[in-house]
C-alpha positions as CSV (number, residue, x, y, z in Angstrom):
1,X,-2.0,-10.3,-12.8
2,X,-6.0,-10.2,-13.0
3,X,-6.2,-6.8,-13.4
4,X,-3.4,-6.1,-16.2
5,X,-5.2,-7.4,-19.4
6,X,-8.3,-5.8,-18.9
7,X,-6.2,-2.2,-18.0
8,X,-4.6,-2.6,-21.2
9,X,-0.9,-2.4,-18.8
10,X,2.1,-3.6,-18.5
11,X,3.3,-4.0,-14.9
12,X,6.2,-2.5,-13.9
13,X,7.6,-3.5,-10.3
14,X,8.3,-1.4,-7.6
15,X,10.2,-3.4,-5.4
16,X,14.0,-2.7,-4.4
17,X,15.1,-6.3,-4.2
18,X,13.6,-7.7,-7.3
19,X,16.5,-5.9,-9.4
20,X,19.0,-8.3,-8.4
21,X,19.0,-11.3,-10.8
22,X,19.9,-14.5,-9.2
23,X,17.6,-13.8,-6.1
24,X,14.1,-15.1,-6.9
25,X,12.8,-17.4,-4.4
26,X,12.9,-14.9,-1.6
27,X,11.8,-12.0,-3.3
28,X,9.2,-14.0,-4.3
29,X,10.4,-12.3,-7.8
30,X,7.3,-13.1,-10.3
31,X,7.4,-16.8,-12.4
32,X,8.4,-17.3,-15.9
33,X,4.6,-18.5,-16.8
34,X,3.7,-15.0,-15.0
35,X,6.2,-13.2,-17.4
36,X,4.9,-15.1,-20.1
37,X,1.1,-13.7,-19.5
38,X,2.1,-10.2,-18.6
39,X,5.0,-8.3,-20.1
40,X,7.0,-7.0,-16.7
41,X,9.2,-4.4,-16.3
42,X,11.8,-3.6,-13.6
43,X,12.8,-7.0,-12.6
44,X,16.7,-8.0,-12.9
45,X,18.4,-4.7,-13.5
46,X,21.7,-5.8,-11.5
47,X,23.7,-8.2,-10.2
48,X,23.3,-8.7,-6.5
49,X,27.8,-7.8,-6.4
50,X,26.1,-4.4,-7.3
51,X,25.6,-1.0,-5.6
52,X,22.2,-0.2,-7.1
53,X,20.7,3.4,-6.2
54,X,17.5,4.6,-6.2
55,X,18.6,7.3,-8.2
56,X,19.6,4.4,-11.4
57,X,15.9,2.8,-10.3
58,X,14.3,6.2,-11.4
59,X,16.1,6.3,-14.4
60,X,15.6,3.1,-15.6
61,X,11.9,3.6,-14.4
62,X,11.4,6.7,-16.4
63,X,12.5,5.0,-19.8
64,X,10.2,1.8,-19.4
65,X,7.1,4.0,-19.2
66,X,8.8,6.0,-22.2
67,X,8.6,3.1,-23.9
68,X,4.9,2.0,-23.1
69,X,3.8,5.8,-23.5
70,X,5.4,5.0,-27.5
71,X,3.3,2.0,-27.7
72,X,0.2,2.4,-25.9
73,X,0.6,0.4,-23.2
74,X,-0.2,1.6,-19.6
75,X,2.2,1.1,-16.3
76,X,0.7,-0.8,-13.5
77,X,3.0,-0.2,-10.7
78,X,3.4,-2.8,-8.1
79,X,5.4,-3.6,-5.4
80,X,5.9,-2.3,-1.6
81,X,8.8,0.0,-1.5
82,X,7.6,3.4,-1.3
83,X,10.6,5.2,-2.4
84,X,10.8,3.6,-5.5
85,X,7.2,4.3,-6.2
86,X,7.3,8.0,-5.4
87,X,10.9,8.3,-7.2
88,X,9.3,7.4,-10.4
89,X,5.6,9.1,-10.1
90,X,6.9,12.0,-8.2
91,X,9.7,14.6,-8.9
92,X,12.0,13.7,-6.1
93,X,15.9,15.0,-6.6
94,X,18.4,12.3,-5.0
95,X,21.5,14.6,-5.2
96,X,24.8,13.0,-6.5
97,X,27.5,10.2,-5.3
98,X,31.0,10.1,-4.5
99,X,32.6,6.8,-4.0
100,X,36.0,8.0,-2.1
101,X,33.7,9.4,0.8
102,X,31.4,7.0,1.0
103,X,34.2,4.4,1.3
104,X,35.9,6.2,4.7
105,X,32.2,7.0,6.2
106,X,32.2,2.8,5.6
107,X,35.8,2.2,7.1
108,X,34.7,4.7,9.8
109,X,31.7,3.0,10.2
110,X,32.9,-0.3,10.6
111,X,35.7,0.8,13.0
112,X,33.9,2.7,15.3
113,X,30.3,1.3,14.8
114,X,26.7,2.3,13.6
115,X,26.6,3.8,16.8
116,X,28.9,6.5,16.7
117,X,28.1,7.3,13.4
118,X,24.4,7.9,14.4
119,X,25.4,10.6,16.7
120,X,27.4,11.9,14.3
121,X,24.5,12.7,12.1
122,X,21.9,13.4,14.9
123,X,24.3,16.8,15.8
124,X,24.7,17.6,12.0
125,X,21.6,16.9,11.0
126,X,18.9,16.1,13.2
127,X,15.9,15.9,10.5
128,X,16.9,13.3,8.8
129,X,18.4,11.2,11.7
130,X,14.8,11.4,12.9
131,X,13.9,9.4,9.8
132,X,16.6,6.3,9.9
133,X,17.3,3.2,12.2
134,X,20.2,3.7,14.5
135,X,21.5,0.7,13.2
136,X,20.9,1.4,9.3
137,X,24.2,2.1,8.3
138,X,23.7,2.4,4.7
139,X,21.5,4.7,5.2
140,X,23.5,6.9,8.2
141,X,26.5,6.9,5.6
142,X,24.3,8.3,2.5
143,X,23.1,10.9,4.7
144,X,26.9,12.0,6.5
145,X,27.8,11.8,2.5
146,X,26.0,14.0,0.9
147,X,26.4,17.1,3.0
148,X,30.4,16.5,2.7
149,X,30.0,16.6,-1.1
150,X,27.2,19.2,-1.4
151,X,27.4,20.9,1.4
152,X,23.6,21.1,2.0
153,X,22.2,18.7,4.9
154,X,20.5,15.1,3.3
155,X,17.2,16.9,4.6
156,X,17.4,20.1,2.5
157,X,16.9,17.9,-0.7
158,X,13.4,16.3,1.1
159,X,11.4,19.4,-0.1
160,X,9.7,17.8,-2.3
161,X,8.8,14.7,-0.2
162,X,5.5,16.7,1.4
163,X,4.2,17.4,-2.1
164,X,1.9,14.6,-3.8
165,X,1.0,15.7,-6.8
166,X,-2.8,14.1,-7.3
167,X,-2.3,14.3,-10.8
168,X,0.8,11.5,-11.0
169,X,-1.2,8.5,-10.3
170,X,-4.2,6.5,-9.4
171,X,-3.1,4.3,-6.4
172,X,-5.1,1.1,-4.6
173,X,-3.6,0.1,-1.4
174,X,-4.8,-3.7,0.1
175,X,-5.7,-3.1,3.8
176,X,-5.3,-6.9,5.4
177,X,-6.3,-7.1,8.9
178,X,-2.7,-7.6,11.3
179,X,-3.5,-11.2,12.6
180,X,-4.8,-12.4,8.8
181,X,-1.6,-10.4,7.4
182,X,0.6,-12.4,10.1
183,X,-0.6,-15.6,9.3
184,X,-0.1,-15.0,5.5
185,X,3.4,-13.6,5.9
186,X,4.3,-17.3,8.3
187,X,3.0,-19.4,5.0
188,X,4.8,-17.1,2.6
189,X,8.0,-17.6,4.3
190,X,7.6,-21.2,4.7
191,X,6.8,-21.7,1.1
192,X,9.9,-20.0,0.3
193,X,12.1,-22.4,2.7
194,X,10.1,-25.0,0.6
195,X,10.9,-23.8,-2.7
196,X,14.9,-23.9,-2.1
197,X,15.6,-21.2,-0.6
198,X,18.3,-22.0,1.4
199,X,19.8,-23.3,-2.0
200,X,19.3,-20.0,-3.1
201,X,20.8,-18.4,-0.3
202,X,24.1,-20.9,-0.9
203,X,25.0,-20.1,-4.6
204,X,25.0,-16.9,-3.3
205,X,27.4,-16.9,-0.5
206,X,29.9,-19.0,-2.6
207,X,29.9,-16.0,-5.0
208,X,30.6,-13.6,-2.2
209,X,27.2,-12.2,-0.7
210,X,28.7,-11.2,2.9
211,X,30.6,-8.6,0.6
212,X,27.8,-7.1,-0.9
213,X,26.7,-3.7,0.3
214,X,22.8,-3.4,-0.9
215,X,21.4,-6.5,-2.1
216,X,22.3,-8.1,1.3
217,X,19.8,-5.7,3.1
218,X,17.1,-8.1,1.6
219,X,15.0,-9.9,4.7
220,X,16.0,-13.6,5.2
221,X,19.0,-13.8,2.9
222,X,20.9,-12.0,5.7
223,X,19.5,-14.8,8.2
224,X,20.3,-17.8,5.9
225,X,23.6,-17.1,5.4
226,X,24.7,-16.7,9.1
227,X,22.5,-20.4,9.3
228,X,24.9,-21.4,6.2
229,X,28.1,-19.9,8.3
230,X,27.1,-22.1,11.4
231,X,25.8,-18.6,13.1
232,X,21.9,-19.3,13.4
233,X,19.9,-22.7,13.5
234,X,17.7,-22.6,10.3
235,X,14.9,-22.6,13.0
236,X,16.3,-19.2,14.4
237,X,16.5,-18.3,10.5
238,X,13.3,-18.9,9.7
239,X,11.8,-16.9,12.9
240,X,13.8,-13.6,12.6
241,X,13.0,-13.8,9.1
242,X,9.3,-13.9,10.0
243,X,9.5,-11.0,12.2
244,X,11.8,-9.2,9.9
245,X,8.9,-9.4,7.5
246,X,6.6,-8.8,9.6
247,X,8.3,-5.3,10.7
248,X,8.7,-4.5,7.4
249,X,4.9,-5.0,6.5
250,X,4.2,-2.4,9.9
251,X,6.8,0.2,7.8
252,X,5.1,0.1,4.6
253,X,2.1,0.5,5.8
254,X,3.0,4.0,7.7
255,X,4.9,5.0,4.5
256,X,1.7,4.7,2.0
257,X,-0.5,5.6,4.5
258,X,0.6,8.7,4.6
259,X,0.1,9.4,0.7
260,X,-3.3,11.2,0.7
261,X,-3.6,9.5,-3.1
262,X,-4.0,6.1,-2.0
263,X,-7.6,4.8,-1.7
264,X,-7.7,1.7,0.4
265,X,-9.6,-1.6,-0.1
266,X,-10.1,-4.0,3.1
267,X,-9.8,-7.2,1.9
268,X,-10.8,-10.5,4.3
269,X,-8.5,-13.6,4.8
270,X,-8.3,-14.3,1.4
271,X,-6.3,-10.7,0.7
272,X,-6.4,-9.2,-2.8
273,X,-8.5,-11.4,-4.6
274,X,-11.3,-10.3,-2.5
275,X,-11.5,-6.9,-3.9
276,X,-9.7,-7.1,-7.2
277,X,-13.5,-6.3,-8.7
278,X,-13.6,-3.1,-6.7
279,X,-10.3,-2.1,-7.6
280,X,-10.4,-2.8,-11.0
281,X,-13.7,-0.6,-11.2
282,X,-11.5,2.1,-9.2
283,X,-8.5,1.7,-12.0
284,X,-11.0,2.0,-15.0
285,X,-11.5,5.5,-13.9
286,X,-7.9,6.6,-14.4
């Protein structure tokens, strides 16, 4: 938000739960005054009920920064998943969907568990079951589904994930020491609890939630609903939630640390706003 206006950009998120309308106080999905100040992009693109794919992110992505190219605006992107961010600034190729096979890897899935599935892919293909969580089953199924309907393992299409092209971007990354980042992500999540939260978290579940395949992979809503269905205490909530977040933070930092195009600020307790002077300087050279 400081460093927008004087960029001359518009920011554009790249976060995979801040698509879903309806789910705001946990993504911590930007305010309506914040909107106001700074046209955003990117935010609300489907209902949580939805199966949204990277693949429809990258799209969508592609014609918002069409559209500030047109009018002279330029994208600040922002957010922490890295596959969103390199599916727009890089030219990654996420091969093609079919819903009939991705249903019975499901029903298989669910019958036999995350488990056997797992092995399943380790023997077919044992590059990308290197990459995904044993228990990730969205993730297992996408890759058993698209060697069935291509016929070329999910790690043949990765070629292009090795190659950053220095040319796509200019990238700041916010370094936060662990037991600073810890403590901020404990206040976060309690301010969220605060906020309503858990009223969130309700509306959703008497719309269906437990039935939804991707936006339910977002941390905490998972744990507040098991609280809601008499599953968790909201204390137990609240802690794996935490941790959930704070494994998360430990992923993202491995995934952008490993993009040579990142320069990276370290920023004291107060985080960001300690160094938004040194990366704005850093940004004015793009």
């Amino acid at each position: 938000m400081d460093l927008a206006p004087g960029l001359g950009a518009e920011i554009c998120s790249v976060d995979s739960m801040l698509v879903y309308r309806g789910m705001d106080v946990g993504t911590a999905k930007p305010s309506t005054a914040d909107r106001a100040a700074v046209l955003h992009h990117l935010l609300d693109l489907a209902e949580p009920s939805e199966r949204f794919t990277v693949a429809r992110f990258q799209e969508l992505a592609r014609l918002a920064m069409a559209d500030m190219a047109e009018r002279g605006a330029r994208p600040l992107l922002v957010g922490g998943s890295g596959l969103y961010l390199r599916a727009v600034v890089d030219q990654l190729v996420f091969p093609g969907e079919d819903p009939a096979v991705r249903e019975e890897l499901e029903r298989e899935a669910e019958a036999a568990g995350a488990e056997r599935l797992f092995a399943r892919l380790e023997a077919l293909d044992p590059v990308a079951a290197a990459k995904i969580e044993p228990g990730n089953v969205r993730r297992i199924v996408r890759a058993l589904e698209v060697p069935a309907i291509t016929g070329t393992p999910f790690s043949g299409f990765s070629a292009s994930w090795d190659r950053y092209d220095p040319e796509r971007m200019r990238a700041a990354g916010i370094s936060i020491a662990q037991p600073v980042l810890a403590a901020r992500i404990a206040d976060r999540v309690s301010a969220m609890f605060a906020a309503g939260w858990l009223e969130e978290v309700r509306g959703l579940v008497d719309r269906g939630f437990g039935d939804w395949l991707t936006s339910t992979q977002a941390i905490g809503y998972a744990e507040l609903a098991r609280h809601l269905d008499g599953r968790l205490s909201l204390e137990e909530a609240w802690t794996l939630t935490d941790r959930r977040t704070r494994n998360l933070a430990r992923r993202q930092m491995a995934w952008f640390r490993r993009d040579p195009r990142i320069r990276w600020f370290e920023a004291g307790s107060g985080g960001a706003p300690d160094v938004v002077d040194e990366v704005r300087t850093y940004l004015e050279g793009a």
